[in-house]
C-alpha positions in Angstrom: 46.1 37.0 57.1 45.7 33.6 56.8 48.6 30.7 59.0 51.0 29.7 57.1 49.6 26.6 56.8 46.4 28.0 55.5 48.6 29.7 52.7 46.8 28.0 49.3 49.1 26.4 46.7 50.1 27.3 43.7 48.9 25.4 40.4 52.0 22.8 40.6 52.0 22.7 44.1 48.1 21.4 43.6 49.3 19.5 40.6 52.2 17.6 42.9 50.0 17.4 45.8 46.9 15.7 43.5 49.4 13.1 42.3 49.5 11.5 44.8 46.3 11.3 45.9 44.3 8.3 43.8 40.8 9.1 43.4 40.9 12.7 43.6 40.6 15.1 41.2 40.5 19.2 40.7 37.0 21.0 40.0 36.6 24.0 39.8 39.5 25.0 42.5 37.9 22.4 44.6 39.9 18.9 45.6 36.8 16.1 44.7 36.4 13.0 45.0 33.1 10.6 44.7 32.9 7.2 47.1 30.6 5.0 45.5 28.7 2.7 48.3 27.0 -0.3 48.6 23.2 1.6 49.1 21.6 4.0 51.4 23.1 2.4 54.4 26.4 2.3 53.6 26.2 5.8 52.5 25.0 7.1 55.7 28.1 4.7 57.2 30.4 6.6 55.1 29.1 10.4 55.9 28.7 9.7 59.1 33.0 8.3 59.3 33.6 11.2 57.1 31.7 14.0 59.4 34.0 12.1 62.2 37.0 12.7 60.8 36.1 16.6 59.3 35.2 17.8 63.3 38.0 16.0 65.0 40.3 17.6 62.1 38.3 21.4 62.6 38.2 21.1 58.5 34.8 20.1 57.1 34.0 19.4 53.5 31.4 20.3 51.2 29.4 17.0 50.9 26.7 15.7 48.2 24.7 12.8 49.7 22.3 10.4 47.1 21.3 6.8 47.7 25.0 5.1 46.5 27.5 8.1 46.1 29.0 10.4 48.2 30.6 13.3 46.7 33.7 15.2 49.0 34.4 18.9 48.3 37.4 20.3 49.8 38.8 24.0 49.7 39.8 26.2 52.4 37.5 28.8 52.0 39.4 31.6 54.7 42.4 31.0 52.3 40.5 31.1 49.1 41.9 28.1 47.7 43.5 25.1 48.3 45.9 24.3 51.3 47.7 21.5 53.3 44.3 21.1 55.3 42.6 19.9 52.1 45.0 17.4 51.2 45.5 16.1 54.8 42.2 15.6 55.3 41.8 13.9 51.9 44.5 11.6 52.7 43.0 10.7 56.4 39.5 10.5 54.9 40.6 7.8 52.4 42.8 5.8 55.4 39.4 5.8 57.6 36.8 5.6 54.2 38.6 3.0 52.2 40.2 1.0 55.2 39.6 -2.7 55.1 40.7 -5.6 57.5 43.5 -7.0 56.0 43.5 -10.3 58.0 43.7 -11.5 61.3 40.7 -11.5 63.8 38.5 -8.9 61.8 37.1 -10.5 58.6 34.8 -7.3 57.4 31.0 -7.5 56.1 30.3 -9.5 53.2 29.4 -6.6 51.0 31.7 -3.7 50.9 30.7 -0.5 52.3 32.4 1.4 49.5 33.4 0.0 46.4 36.7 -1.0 45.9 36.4 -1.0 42.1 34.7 2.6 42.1 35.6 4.9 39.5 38.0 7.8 40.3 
């Protein structure tokens, strides 16, 4: 039997849940969302912050790498559905994916590593 946490929401506790979250949406049971990045580089940068952030959590998403896109999967698949892992982790991966200096010492690159303008 799955933790408590691990217990997956019901359809308006996903529909409350995916509120707020900008960016994400629901398909096919799954929590998505697609980072569009500067090129091949900057994808790599981003799976490589993302598969940070999935091992330190122990929660690891279903990715889908090409040349400017990264494509995040989430589910809990021991509670067949969706659970507060998923939208944790889609709420840290955002913080660390679309974090950008916001003055002071650290100025950023010239070209963004993800869009900001990206669709949802």
């Amino acid at each position: 039997m799955p933790a408590p946490k691990d217990t997956p929401y019901n359809e308006a506790e996903v529909a409350a849940r995916l509120a707020m979250l900008a960016g994400w949406t629901l398909d096919g049971g799954w929590l998505s969302r697609t980072y569009v990045t500067g090129g091949w580089a900057h994808t790599l940068l981003v799976v490589n912050a993302i598969g940070f952030v999935a091992e330190v959590a122990d929660h690891h998403p279903d990715l889908a790498v090409s040349w400017a896109r990264v494509v995040v999967r989430l589910q809990t698949h021991s509670a067949g559905g969706l659970t507060a892992k998923d939208f944790e982790l889609a709420r840290r991966l955002d913080d660390v994916v679309l974090w950008r200096p916001d003055g002071g010492a650290l100025r950023g690159p010239a070209r963004p590593i993800v869009r900001p303008d990206q669709p949802a």
